[in-house]
KEVEXGU-844949 format. One record per residue: x, y, z of N, C-alpha, C, O in turn; residue in three letters. Coordinates in steps of 0.02 Angstrom, whole numbers, plus 50000, padded with zeros to 5 digits. Each point is the difference from the previous one (the first is absolute). Layout:
BEGIN
XYZXYZXYZXYZala;...
This chain:
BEGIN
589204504645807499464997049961500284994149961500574999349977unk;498914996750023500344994949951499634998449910499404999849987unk;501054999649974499875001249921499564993249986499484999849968unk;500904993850070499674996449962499924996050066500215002650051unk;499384988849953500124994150040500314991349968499704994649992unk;500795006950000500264995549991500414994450034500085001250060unk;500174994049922500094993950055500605002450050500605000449990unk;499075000850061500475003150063500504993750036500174999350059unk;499984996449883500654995450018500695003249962500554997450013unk;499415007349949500565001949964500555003050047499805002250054unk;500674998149936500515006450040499715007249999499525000349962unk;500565003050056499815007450012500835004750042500274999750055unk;499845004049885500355003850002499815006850020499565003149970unk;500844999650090499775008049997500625004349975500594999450017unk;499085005549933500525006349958499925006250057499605001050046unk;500775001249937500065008250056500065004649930500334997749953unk;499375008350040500175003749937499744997549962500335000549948unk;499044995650040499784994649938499765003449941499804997249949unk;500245010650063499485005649942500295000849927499775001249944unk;500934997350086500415003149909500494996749997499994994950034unk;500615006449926500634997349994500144993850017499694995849968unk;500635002450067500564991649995499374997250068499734994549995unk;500165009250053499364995350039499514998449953499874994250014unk;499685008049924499644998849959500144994549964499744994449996unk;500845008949974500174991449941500224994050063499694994749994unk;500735005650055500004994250068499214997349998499894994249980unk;499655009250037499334999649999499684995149935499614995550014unk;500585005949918499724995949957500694996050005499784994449988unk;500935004750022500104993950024499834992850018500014994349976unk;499825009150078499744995550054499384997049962500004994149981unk;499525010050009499394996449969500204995549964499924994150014unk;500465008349923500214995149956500114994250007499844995449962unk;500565004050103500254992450016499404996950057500164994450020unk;499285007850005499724998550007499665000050079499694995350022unk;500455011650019499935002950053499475004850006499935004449957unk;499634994850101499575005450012500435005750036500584998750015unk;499135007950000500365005050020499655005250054499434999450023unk;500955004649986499845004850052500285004749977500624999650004unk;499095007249963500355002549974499895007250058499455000050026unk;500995005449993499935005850050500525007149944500524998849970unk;499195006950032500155003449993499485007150014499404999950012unk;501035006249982499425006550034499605000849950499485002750017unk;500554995549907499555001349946499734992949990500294994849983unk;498995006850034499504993349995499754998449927499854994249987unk;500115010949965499504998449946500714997349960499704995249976unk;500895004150001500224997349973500124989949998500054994849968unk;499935008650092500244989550051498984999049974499954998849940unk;499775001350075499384997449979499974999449930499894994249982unk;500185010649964500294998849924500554992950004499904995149964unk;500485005350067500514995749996499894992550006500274995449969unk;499085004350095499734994050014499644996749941500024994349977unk;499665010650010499294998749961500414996849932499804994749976unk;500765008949996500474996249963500114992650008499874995749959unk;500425003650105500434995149998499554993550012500134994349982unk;499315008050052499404994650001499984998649922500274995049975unk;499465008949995499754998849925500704995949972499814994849975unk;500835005850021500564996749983500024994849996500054996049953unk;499885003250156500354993550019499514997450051500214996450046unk;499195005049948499504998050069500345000750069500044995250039unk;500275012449979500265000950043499555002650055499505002749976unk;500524997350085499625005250058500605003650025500554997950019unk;499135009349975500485003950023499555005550066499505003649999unk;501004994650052499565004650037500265007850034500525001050032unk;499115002649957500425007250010499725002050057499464999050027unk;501195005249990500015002350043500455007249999500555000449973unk;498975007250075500365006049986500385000650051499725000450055unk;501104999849944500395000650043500575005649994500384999949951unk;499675003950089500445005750015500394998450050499825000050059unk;500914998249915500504996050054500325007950030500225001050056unk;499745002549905500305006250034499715002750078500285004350035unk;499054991749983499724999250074500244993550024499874994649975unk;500635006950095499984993750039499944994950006500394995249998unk;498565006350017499754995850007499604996549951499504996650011unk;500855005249922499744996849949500214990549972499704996149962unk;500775003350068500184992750006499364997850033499474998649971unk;500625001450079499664996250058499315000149947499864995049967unk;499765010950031499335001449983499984996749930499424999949977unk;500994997649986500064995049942499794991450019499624995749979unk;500945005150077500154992550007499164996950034499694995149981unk;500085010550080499184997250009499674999449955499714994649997unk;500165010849941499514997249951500224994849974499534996549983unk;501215000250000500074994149985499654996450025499534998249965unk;500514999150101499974995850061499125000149975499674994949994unk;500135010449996499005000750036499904996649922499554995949993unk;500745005449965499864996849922500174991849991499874997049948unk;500385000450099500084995549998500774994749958500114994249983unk;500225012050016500464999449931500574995750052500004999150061unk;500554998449874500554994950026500395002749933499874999549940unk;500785004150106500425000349960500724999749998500375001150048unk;499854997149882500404993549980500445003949974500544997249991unk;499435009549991500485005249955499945008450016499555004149996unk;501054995950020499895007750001500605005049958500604998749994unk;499145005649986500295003249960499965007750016499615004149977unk;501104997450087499935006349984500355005149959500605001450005unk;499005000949959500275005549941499895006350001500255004449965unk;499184995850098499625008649987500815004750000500494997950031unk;499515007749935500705005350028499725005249955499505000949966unk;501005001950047500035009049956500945002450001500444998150038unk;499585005649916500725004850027499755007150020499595003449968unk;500784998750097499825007350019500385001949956500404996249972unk;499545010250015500385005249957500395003150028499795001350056unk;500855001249932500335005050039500454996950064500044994550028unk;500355013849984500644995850054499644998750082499415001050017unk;501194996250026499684998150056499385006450015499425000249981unk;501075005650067499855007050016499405002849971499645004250028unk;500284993549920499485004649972499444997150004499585002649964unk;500184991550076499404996850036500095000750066500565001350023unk;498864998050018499875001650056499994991250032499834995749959unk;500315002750096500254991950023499034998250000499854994849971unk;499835007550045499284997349985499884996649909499694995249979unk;500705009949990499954993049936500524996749991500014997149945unk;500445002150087500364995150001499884996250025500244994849979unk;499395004750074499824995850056499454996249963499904994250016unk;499695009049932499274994449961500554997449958499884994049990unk;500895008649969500034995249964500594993850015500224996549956unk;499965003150111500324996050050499244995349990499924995349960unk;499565007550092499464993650020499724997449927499804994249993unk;500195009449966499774995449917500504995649981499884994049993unk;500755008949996500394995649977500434996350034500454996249982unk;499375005350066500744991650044499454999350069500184994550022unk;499375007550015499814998450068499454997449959500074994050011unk;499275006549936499634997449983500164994549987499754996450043unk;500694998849902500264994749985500304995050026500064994449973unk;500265008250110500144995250058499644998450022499984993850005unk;499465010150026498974999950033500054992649954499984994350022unk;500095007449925499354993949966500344994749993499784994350006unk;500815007349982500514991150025500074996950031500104994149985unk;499885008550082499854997850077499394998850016499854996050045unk;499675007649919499284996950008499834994949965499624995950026unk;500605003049912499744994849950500394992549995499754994649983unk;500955006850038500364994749983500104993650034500144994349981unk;499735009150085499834992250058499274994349974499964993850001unk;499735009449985499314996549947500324995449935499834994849972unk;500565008750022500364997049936500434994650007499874995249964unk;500695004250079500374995750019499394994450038500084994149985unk;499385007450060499884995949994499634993949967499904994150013unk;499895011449924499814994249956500374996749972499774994949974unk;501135006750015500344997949951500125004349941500464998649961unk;499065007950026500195000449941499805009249990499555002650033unk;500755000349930499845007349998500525004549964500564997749989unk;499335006749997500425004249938499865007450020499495003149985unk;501104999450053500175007949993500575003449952500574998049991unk;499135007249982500305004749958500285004650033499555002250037unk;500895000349972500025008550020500075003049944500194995849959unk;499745009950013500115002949934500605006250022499885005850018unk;500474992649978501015002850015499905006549923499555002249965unk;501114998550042500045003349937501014999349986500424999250044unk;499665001449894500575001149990500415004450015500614999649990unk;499005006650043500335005950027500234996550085500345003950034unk;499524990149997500014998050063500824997949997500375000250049unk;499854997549876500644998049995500325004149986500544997649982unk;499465007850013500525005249964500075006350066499525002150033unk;501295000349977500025005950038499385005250010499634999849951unk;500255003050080499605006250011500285006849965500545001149974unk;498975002450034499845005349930499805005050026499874998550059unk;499985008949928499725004750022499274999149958499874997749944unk;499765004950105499084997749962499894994850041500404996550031unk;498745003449965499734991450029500484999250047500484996449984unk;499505006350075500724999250041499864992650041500494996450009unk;498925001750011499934993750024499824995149973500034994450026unk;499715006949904499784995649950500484992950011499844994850028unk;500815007149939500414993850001500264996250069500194994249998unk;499795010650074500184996250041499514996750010500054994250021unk;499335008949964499204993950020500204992549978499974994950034unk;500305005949883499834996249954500694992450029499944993950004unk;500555010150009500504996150032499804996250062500214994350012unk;499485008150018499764998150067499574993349974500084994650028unk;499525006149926499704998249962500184988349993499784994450015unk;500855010149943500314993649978500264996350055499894994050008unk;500625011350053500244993050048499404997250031500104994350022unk;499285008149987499354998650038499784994249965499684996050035unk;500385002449904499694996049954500584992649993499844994149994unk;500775008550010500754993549999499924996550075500064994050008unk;499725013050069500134995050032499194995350042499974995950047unk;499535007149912499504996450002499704993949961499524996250001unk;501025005149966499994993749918500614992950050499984993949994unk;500425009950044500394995550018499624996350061500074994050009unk;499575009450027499884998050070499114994549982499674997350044unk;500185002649894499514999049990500084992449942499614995250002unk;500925005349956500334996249946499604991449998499714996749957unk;500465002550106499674993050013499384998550012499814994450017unk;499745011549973499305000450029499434996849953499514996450014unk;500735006149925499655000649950499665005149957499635000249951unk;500745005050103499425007849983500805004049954500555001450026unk;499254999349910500595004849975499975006050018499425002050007unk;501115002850007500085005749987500575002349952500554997449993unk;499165008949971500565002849949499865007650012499475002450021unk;501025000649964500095006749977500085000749954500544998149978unk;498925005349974500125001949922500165006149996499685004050033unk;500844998449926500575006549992499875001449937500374998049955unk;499085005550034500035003249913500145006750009499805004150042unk;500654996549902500185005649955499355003249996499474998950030unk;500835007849900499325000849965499614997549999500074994249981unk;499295007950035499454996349958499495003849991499695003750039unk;500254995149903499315004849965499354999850052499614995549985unk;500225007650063499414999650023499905010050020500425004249986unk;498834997150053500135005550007500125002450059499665004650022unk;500964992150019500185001850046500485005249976500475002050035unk;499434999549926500865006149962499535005849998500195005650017unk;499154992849961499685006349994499715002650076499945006150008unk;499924990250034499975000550060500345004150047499715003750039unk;500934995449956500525003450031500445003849955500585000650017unk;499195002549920500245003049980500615000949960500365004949991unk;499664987849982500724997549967499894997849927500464996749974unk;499075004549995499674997149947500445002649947500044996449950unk;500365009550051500215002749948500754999149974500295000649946unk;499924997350138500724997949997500044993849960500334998649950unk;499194997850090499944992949961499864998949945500244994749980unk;499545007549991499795000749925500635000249967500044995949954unk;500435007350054500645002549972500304993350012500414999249954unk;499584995150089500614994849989499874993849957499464997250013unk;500935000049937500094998149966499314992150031499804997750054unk;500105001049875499504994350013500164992250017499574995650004unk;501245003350006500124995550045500115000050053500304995250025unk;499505010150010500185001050076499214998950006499834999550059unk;499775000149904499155001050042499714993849975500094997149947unk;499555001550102499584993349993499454999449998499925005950018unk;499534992249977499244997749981499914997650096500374996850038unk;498975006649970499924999150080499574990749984500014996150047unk;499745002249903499814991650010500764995449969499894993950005unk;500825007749967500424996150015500295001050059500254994950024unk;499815010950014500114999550058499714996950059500344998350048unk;499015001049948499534996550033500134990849993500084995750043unk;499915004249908500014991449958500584996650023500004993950011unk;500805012250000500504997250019500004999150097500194995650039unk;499575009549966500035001150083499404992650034500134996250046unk;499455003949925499604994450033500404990449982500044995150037unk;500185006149894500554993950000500565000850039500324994850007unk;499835008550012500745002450041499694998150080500394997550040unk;499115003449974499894997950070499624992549991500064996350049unk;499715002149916499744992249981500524997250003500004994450025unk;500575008349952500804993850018500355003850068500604999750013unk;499005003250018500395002950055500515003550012500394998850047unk;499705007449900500685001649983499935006050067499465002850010unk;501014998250021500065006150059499855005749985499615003950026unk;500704996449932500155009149972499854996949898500174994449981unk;499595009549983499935000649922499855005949985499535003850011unk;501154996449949499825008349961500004997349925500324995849968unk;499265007950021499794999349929500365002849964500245005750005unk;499854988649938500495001649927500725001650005500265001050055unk;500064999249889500604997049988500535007850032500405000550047unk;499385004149906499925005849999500115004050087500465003350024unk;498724993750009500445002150070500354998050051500245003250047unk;499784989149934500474995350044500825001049987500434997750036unk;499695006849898500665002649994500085007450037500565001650019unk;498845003449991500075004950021500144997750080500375003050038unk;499334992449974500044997350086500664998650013500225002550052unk;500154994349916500474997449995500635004149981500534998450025unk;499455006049938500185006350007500125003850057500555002050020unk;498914998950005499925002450101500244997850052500115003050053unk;500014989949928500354995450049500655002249976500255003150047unk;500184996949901500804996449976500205008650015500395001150046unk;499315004949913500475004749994500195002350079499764997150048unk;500745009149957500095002250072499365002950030499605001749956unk;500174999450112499445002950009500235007149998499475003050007unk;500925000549989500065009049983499684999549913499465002549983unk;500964994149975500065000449939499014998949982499685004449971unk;500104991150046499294997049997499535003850054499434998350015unk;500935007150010499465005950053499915005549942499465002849990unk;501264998649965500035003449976499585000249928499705005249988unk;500264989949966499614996549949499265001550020499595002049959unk;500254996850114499144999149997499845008450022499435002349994unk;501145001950031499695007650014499865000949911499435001249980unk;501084998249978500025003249941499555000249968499825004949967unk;499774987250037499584999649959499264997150017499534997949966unk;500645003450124499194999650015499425005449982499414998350004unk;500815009349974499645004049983499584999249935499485002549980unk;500854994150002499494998749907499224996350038499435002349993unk;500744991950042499404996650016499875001750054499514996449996unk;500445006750080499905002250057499765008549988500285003549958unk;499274998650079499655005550020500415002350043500044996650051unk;500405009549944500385003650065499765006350022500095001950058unk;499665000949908499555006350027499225000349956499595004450013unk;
C-alpha cells in the first residue's frame, strides 16, 4: 500500500526488516535526507505507523510491503510487486535478521535452513536483482547490516549467527570493490550493541542489560553513522570507538587466546539453552 503520493522523481530506497530497530531509524534516515521508501517486513501495522510518520515529518511515500524472507520465494514475489508498482530503486537496505537461540544440535537443519535463506541467500537475491539497474544509472547505495560479532572468533550459542554476519562483510568489501567505479556504494555496517528489541526477541535482553553503557548504542546513532559511512563508500563500518577496538582486538590477539575470551564471555549476552 502506499501512505502517501508524492513526487516520484526522488530516490527510493528499499529496507528489509523496516518494523523496529536499526531498519526503522535507517528508515527515518533516509527520509530525512530526502528519499522515498519501500519499506518490507512480516509485521505490517507498525511499517504503516512508521510511514504515516515519516510522511507527516518529511513528505515522505513509503510503500509497504508484507514480506516473509524465511519463504524462498519471497524475494522474487517482492521484487514483482515492485516491478507491477511501478517503483525504481536506487537503495537497498538489507537489515531484516534475528539471532537463533541455542547450540548448533539443538535445532533441527529446517531452521537453520530459514535462517541461512533470511540472512545471507535473501540479501544476495536482492543485490543481484537490484544492482545492475543501478550501475546503470550511475548511481545507488547498498547497506548490508553485518554485525560486530562477523569480526570476532566464534562462540558457543547463535552458532551461525556470526559466520552469516562474516559472510556478510567479505560479500559487501568484494562487491564494494567490483562496483567502486560505478557509482553505486556498498558498505557493511558492523554494530555492536544496540538498544533495539532484537535482544528481547531472541532472548538476550537480560544479559544485555548488565553491560556497561559504553558498550551500547542508540539504534538512530547507529543508523545516522551507517548511512554516512556508505554515502562516502566506506566497505566495511563498525560503529564507534569502543567496537572498532574490540575488532581490532580480534584481529591482533592469538586466535586460541581470542577463541578463548569469546567462549568465556559469550554466555552473559547469547541464549545457550
Amino acid at each position: 500500500m502506499n501512505i502517501s503520493n508524492v513526487n516520484s522523481e526522488r530516490h527510493v530506497c528499499l529496507i528489509t526488516g523496516a518494523s523496529a530497530g536499526i531498519g526503522k531509524a535507517i528508515a527515518e534516515r533516509y527520509a530525512e535526507i530526502g528519499w522515498d521508501l519501500i519499506l518490507t517486513a512480516r509485521r505490517t501495522k507498525p511499517m504503516i505507523d512508521l510511514g504515516r510518520e515519516l510522511e507527516k515529518k518529511y513528505g515522505t511515500t513509503s510503500h509497504i510491503f508484507e514480506v516473509d524472507f524465511f519463504e524462498k520465494s519471497a524475494t522474487q514475489k517482492l521484487l514483482q510487486s515492485i516491478e507491477a508498482n511501478g517503483l525504481k530503486v536506487s537503495g537497498l537496505v538489507n537489515n531484516a535478521g534475528y539471532g537463533h537461540p541455542g547450540v548448533y544440535l539443538d535445532s533441527s537443519w529446517s531452521d537453520h535452513s530459514k535462517f541461512i535463506q533470511l540472512m545471507m541467500t535473501a540479501p544476495c537475491e536482492l543485490a543481484r536483482a537490484l544492482a545492475p539497474k543501478m550501475v546503470d544509472d550511475g548511481f545507488g547505495r547498498i547497506i548490508n547490516v553485518a554485525s560486530l560479532a562477523g569480526h570476532m572468533p566464534g562462540s558457543k550459542g547463535h552458532t551461525l549467527y556470526a559466520g552469516v554476519k562474516s559472510f556478510l562483510i567479505k560479500f559487501s568489501e568484494s562487491l564494494n570493490a567490483e562496483l567502486r567505479e560505478s557509482g553505486v556504494n556498498v558498505s557493511a555496517l558492523c554494530p555492536g550493541f544496540t538498544l533495539t528489541e532484537f535482544h528481547d526477541v531472541n532472548g538476550t535482553r537480560e544479559g544485555i542489560n548488565k553491560l556497561p553503557s559504553f558498550m551500547l548504542m542508540d539504534a538512530d546513532v547507529c543508523a545516522r553513522l551507517g548511512v554516512s559511512a556508505c554515502e562516502n563508500n566506506h566497505a566495511v563500518f563498525i560503529t564507534g570507538k569502543v567496537n572498532r577496538f574490540i575488532a581490532m582486538l580480534g584481529r591482533i590477539l592469538p586466535n586460541k587466546f581470542a577463541q578463548k575470551l569469546m567462549s568465556k564471555n559469550s554466555q552473559r549476552y547469547r541464549k545457550i539453552d
